[in-house]
C-alpha positions as CSV (number, residue, x, y, z in Angstrom):
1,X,-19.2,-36.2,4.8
2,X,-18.9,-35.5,8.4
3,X,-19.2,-31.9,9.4
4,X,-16.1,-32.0,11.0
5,X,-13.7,-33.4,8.2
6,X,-15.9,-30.7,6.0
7,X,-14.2,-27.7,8.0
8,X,-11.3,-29.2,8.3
9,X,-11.0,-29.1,4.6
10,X,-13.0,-25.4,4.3
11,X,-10.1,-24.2,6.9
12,X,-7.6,-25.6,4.7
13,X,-8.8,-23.9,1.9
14,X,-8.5,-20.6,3.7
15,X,-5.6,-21.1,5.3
16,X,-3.7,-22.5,1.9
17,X,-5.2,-19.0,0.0
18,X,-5.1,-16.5,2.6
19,X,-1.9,-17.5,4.6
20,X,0.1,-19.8,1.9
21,X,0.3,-18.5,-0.8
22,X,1.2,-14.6,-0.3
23,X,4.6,-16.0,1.0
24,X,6.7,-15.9,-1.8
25,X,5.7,-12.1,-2.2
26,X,8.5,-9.0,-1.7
27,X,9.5,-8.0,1.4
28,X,7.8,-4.6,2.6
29,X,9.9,-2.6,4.0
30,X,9.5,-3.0,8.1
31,X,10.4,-6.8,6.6
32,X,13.4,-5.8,5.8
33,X,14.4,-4.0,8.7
34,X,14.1,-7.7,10.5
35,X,16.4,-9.1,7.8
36,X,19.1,-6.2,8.4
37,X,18.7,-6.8,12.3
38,X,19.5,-10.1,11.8
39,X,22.4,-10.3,9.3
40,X,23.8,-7.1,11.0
41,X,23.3,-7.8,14.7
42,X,21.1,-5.3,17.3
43,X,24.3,-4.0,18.0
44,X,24.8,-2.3,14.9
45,X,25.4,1.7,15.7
46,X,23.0,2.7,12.8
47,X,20.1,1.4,15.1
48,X,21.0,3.3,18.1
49,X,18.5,6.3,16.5
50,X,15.7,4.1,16.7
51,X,15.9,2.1,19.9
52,X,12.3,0.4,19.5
53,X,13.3,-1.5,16.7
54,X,15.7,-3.8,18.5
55,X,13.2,-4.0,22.0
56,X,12.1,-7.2,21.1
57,X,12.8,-10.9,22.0
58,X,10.6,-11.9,18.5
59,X,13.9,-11.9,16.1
60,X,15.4,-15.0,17.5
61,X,12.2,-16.3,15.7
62,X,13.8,-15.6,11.8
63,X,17.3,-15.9,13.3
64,X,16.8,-19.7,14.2
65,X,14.9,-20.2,10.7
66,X,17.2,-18.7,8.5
67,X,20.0,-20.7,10.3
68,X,17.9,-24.2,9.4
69,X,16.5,-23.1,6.4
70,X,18.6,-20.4,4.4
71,X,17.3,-16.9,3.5
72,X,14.2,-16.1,1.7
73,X,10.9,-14.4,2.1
74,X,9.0,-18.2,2.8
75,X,12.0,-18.3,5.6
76,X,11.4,-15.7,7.5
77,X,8.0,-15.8,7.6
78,X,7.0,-18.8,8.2
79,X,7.7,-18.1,12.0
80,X,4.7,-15.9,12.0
81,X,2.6,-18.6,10.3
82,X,3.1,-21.0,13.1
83,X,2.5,-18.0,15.5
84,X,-0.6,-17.5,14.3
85,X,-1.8,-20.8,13.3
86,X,-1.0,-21.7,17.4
87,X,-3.1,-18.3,18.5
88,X,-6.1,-19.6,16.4
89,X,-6.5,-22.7,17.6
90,X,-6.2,-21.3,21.4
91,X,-9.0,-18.9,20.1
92,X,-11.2,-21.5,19.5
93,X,-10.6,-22.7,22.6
94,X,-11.4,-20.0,24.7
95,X,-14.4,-19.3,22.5
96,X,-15.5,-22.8,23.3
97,X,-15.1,-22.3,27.3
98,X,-16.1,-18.5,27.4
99,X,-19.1,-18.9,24.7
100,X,-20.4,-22.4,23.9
101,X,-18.6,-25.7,23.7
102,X,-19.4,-25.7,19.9
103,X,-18.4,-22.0,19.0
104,X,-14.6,-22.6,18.4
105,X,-15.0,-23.1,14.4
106,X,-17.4,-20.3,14.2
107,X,-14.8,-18.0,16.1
108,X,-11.8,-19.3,13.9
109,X,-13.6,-18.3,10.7
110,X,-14.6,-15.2,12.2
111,X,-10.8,-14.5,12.6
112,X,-10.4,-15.6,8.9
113,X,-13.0,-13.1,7.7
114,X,-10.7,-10.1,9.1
115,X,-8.0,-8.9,6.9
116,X,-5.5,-7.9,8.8
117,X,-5.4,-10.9,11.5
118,X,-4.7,-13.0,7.7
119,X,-2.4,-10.0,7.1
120,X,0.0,-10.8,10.1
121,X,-0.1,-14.5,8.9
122,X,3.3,-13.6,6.2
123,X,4.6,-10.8,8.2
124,X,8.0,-10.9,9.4
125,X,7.2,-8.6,12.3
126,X,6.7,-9.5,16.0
127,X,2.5,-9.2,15.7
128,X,1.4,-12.7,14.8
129,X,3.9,-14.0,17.4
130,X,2.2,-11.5,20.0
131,X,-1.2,-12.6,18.8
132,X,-0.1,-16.3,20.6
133,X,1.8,-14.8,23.2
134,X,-1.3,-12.8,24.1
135,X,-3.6,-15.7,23.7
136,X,-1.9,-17.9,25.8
137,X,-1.6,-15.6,29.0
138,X,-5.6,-15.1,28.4
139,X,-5.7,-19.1,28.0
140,X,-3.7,-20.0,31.3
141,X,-5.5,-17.1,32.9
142,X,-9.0,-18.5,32.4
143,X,-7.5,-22.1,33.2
144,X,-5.7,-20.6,36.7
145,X,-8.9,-19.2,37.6
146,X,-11.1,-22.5,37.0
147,X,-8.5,-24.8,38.5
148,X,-6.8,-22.6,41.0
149,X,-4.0,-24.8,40.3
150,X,-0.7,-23.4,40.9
151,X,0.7,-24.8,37.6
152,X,-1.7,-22.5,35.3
153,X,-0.9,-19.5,37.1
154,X,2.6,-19.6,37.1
155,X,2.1,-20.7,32.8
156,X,-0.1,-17.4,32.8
157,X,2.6,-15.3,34.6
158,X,5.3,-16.7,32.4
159,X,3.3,-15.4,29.3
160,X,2.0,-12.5,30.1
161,X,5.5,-11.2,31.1
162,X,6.8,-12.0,27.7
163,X,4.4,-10.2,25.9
164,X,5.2,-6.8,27.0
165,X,8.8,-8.1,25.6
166,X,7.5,-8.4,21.8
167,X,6.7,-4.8,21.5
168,X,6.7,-2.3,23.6
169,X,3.0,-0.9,21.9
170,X,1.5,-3.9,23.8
171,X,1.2,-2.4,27.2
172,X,-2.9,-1.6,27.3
173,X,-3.5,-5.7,27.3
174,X,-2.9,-6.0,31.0
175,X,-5.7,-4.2,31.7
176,X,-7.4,-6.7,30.4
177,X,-5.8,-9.9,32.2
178,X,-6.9,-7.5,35.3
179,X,-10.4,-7.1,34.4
180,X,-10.7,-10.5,34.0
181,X,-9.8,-11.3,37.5
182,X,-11.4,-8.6,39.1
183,X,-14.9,-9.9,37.9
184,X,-14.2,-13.6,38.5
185,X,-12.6,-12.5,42.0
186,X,-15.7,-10.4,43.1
187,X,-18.3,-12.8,41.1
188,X,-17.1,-15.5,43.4
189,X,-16.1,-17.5,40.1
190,X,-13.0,-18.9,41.5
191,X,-11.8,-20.5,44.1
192,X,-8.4,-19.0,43.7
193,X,-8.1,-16.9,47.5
194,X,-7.4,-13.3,47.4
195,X,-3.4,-14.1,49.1
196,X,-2.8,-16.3,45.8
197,X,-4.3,-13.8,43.5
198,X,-1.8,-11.4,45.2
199,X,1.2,-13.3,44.7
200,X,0.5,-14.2,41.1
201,X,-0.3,-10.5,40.3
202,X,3.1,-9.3,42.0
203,X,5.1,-11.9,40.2
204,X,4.2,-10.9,36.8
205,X,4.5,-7.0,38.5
206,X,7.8,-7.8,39.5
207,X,8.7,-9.5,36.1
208,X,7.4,-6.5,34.2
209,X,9.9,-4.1,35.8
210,X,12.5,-4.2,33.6
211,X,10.4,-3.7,30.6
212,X,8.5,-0.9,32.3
213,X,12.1,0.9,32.7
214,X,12.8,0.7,29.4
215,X,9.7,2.1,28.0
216,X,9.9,5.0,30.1
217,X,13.0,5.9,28.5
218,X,12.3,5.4,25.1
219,X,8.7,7.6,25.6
220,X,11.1,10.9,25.7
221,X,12.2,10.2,22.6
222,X,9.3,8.7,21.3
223,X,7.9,11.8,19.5
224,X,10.5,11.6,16.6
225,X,9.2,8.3,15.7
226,X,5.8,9.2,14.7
227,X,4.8,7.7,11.5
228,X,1.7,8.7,11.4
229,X,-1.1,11.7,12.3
230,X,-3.1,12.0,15.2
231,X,-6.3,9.3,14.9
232,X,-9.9,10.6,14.2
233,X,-13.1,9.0,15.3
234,X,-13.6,7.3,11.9
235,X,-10.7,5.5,12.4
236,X,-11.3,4.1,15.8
237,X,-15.0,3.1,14.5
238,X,-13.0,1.6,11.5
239,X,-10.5,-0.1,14.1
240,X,-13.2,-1.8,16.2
241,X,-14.8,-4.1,12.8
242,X,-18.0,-3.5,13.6
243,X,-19.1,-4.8,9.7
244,X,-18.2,-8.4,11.2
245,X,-20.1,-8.5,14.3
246,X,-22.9,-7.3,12.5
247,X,-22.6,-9.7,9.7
248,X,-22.2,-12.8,12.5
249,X,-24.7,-11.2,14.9
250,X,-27.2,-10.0,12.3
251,X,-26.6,-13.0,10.2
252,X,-27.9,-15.6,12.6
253,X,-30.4,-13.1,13.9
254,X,-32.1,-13.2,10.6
255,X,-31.4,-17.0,9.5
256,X,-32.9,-18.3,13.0
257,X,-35.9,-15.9,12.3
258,X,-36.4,-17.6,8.9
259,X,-35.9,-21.4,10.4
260,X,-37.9,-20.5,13.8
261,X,-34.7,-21.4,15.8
262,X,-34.9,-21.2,19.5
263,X,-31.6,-21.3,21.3
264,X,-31.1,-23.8,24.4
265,X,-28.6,-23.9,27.3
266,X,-27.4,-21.0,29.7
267,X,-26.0,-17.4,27.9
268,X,-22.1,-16.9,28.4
269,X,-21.7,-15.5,31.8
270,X,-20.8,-11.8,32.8
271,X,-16.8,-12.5,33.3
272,X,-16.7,-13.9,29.7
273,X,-18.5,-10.8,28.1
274,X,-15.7,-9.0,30.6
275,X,-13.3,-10.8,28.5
276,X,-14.2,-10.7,25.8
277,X,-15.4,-7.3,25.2
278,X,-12.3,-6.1,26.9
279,X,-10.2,-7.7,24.4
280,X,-12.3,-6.3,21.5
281,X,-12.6,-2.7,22.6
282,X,-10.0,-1.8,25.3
283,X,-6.7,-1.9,22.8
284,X,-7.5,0.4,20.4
285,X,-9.5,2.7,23.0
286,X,-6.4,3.1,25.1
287,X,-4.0,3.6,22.0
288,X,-6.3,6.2,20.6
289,X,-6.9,7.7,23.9
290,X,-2.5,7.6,24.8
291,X,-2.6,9.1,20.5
292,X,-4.6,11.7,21.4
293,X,-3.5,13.0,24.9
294,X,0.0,13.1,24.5
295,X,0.2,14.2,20.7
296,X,2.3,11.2,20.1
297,X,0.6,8.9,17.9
298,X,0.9,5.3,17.8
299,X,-2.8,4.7,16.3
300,X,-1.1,2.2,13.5
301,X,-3.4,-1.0,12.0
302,X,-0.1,-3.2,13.3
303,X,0.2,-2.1,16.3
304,X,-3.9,-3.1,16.9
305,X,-3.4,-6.8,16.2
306,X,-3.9,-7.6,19.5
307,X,-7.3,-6.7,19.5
308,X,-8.7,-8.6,16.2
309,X,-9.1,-11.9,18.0
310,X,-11.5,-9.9,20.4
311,X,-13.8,-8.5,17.8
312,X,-13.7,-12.4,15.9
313,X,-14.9,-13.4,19.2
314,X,-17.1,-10.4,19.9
315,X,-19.0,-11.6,16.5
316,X,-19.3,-14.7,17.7
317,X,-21.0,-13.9,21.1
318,X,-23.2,-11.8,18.9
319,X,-24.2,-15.0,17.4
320,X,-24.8,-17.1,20.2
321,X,-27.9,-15.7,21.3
322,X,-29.6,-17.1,18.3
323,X,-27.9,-20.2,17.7
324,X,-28.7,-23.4,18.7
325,X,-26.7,-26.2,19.6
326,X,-26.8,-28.3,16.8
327,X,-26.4,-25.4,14.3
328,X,-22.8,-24.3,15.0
329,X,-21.0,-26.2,13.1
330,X,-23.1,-25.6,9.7
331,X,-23.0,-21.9,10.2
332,X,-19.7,-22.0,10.7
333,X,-19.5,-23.7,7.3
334,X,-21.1,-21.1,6.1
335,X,-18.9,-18.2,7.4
336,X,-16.1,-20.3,6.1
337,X,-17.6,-20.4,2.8
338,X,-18.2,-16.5,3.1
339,X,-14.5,-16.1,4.0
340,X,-12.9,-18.0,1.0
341,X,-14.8,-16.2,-1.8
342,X,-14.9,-12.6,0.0
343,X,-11.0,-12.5,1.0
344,X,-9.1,-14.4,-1.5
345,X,-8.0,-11.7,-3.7
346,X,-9.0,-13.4,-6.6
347,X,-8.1,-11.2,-9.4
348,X,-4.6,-12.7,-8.5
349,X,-2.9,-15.7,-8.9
350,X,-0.3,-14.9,-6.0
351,X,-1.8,-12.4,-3.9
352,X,0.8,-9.9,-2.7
353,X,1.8,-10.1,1.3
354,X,1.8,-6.1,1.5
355,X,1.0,-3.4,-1.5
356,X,5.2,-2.8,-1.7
357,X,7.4,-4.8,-4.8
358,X,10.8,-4.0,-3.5
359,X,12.3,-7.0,-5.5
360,X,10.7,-6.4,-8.7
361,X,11.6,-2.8,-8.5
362,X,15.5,-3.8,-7.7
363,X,15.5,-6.2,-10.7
364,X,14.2,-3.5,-12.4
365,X,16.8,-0.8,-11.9
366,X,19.3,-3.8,-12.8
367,X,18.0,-4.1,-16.1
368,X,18.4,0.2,-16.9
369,X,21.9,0.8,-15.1
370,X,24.8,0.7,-17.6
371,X,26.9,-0.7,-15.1
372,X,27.7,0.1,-11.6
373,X,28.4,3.8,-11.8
374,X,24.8,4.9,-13.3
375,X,23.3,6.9,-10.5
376,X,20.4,5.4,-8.2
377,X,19.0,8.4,-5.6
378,X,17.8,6.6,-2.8
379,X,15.6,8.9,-0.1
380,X,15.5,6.2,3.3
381,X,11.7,5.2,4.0
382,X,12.4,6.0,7.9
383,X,11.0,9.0,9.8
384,X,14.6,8.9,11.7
385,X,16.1,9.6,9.1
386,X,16.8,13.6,8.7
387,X,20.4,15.9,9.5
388,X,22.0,15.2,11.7
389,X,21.4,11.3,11.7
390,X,21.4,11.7,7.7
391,X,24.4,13.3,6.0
392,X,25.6,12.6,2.4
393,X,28.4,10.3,3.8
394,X,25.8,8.2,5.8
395,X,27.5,4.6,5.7
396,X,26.4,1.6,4.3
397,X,25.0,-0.6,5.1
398,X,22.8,1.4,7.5
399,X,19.3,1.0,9.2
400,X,17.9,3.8,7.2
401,X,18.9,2.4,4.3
402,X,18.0,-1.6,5.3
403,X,16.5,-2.4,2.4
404,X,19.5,-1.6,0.0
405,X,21.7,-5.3,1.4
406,X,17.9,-7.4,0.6
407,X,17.5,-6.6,-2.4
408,X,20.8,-5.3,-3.9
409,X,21.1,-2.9,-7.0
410,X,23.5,-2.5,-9.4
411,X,25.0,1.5,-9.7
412,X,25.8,3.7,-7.3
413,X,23.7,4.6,-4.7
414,X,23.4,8.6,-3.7
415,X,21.4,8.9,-0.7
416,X,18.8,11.8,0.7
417,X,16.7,11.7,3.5
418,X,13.4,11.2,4.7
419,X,11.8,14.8,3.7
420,X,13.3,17.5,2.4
421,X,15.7,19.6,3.4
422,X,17.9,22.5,2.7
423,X,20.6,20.1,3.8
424,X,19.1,17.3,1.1
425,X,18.5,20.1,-1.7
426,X,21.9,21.4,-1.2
427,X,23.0,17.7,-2.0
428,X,20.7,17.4,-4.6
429,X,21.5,20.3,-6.3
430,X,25.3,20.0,-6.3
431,X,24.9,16.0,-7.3
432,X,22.4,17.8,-10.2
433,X,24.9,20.4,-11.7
434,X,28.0,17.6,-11.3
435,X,27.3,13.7,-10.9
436,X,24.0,13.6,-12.8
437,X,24.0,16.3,-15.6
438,X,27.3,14.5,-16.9
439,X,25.7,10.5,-16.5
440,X,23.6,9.4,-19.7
441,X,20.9,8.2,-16.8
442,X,20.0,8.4,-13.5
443,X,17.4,6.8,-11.1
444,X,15.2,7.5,-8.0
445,X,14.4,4.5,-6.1
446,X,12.1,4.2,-2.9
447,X,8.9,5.2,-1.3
448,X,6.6,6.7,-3.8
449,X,5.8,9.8,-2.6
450,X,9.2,10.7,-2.1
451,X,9.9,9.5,-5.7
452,X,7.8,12.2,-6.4
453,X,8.4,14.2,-4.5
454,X,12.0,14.0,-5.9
455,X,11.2,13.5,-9.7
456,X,9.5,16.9,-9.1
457,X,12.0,19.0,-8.1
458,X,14.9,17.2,-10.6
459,X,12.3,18.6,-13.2
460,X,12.6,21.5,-12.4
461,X,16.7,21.5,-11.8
462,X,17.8,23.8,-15.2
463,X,20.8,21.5,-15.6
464,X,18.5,18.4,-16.4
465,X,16.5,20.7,-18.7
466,X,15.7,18.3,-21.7
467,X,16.2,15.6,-20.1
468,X,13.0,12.6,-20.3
469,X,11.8,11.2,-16.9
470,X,9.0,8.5,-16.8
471,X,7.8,6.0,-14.0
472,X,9.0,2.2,-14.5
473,X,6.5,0.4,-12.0
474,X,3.6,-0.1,-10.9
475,X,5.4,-1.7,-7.6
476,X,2.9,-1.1,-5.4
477,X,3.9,1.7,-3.2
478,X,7.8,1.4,-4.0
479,X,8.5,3.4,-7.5
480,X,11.6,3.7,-9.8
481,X,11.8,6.9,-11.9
482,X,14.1,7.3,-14.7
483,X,15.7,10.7,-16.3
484,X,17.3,10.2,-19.1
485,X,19.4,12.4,-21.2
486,X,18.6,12.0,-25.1
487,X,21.8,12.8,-26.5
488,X,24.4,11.6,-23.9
489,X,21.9,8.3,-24.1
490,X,22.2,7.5,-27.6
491,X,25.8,7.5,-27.7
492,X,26.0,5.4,-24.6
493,X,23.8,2.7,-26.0
């Protein structure tokens, strides 16, 4: 079999295992969020308290497949999948100009072999569509510079002003389409003249205005959107995948130690390691750096995609030097081979897109309610979600509650915030000594900790004493809790 039909079939495989077949899996819950945007318009006044949510142009992407296709998980994800099946093969091309002519299937596995580049493969989020987006203003950038044709600049211009417009967390990758010219431009690596250079960098200035307006006034608010804490070296070190490079880079070290390989042909120059090491490193640096200095952190795995193609191809540079020619395409084969049995989840039939069952946990709750007036406490998942945004009467359906229209329960809904509150436990404890004390049931459904969080302090409520509570999952990190009174129970059933 030719090598080449052999990793067509080997990428296939992967792509079929790792990109396939978690589609059919639950929503998680930023998922949902898309879906609500969509059904409910950007207009809708529950997502005026969380302005980033609507700053992109990505959710005409799901809007024009659900309008073909119907609704469904498969639906609006599949957008993504062509996203990022488009930025891997420009991948391979650029590893192909920037590192050897036969390096692009070795740098496609190498994306393969990283969890969360597969990760953004079933996400209905803007990432995998940025991935492309950001690939293709690298691409045209790297074809401007080699042609100086007009054509390719104004292609590069036209993408790299759109990807500030798929999120707003994407702002560090200019740096990099900067870099990149500044070396080819002082290398002499180009015959693109200084006066077009100038023109082509004020277009894309002038196209990023807008953008740059709007990020400026959503960073004074941005501090009540935090989701998570401040980084810490480990995870930048854990960020930057230094396990792959190694494996790739140390890999081929050893194998052409073993087999007495000598590499041939002229090392990638200084611009591509400009490129390229710039794409691996300077992303997460500058988030981390932005994290740290302003207290605001934005240091989230998503919100990295960007840089994952950069470390794939970082690995793969790490190989070159000890590759030769002819022995691309079999190591490649190899890394593919290494891929498939390391990543495929294999202790399950249908891998899960994300660690969160929102649909199994809905049907679940259906089959417990007696009907539509059983009490379901629902805390929101969302940060933004806390007095005086929140209130008792907040009304459906709402952003901080998205997830309630995708997957819709039977009973009646009582909702509490984010975290705790006195405002929530004054709710809580007046829905405890009325609404709840005289139902036979009652449910918590949402994030687990604050199902916990929540079960806990019911417990300890003296108007449910006697009352039975247990867990009904596992659901990943949605749970369903159940208290049960014994006697008011029996009678009901």
């Amino acid at each position: 079999m030719r090598p080449r039909i052999l990793l067509l079939l080997l990428l296939a495989a992967c792509i079929a295992r790792l990109w396939l077949m978690p589609l059919p899996s639950s929503f998680w819950v930023d998922e949902m969020v898309t879906a609500f945007v969509i059904h409910y318009g950007a207009g809708h006044p529950s997502l005026a308290v969380a302005p980033q949510v609507t700053a992109t142009i990505y959710y005409w992407l799901p809007h024009a497949a659900e309008a073909l296709l119907g609704f469904s998980e498969i639906v609006y994800r599949v957008p993504s999948l062509l996203a990022l099946g488009g930025a891997l093969w420009i991948i391979g091309r650029l590893a192909a100009r920037l590192i050897h002519p036969d390096a692009a299937w070795f740098a496609v596995f190498a994306c393969l072999g990283l969890r969360g580049f597969n990760y953004e493969a079933a996400d209905a989020r803007p990432y995998a569509f940025g991935t492309l987006i950001a690939a293709a203003a690298l691409w045209f950038l790297v074809r401007w510079l080699d042609t100086a044709r007009w054509r390719e600049g104004l292609l590069f211009v036209l993408f790299a002003a759109l990807l500030w417009r798929v999120h707003l967390v994407f702002w560090p990758f200019y740096v990099i389409f900067g870099l990149y010219l500044l070396a080819r431009l002082t290398r002499r690596e180009t015959d693109v003249t200084l006066l077009s250079a100038g023109a082509i960098v004020g277009l894309l200035g002038l196209a990023l205005v807008p953008v740059l307006l709007d990020a400026l006034s959503l960073f004074r608010q941005a501090k009540s959107h935090v989701i998570v804490d401040l980084p810490k070296l480990r995870d930048l070190r854990r960020t930057l995948k230094f396990l792959l490079i190694a494996l790739c880079g140390g890999g081929a070290f050893v194998v052409s130690r073993f087999l007495h390989w000598k590499r041939e042909g002229p090392a990638p120059s200084f611009s591509s390691w400009v490129l390229i090491l710039g794409w691996w490193l300077w992303h997460p640096i500058a988030l981390f750096a932005f994290s740290k200095l302003t207290g605001n952190s934005v240091y989230v795995d998503r919100y990295l995609s960007l840089a994952l193609p950069g470390a794939a191809l970082a690995a793969t540079l790490a190989a070159a030097y000890f590759i030769p020619d002819k022995q691309w395409k079999p190591l490649a084969g190899v890394v593919a081979l290494g891929v498939f049995i390391a990543m495929g989840q294999w202790r399950q039939l249908w891998p899960p897109h994300h660690n969160s069952n929102w649909r199994a946990a809905a049907q679940t709750i259906d089959a417990w309610t007696l009907g539509g007036t059983t009490p379901v406490i629902c805390p929101s998942p969302f940060i933004e979600a806390k007095p005086p945004v929140w209130n008792p009467e907040y009304p459906l359906p709402g952003f901080l509650y998205s997830y309630l229209p995708v997957y819709k329960i039977s009973g009646k809904p009582y909702l509490l915030p984010f975290e705790t509150s006195p405002e929530a436990e004054s709710y809580a404890a007046d829905l405890a000594q009325g609404t709840l004390a005289a139902a036979p049931r009652f449910l918590i459904y949402g994030g687990d900790r604050n199902v916990w969080r929540w079960r806990k302090w019911f417990e300890a409520r003296p108007e449910l004493h006697g009352w039975s509570s247990r867990l009904l999952g596992p659901f990943g990190d949605v749970e369903v809790a159940i208290f049960e009174n014994p006697a008011i129970a029996a009678r009901a059933n």
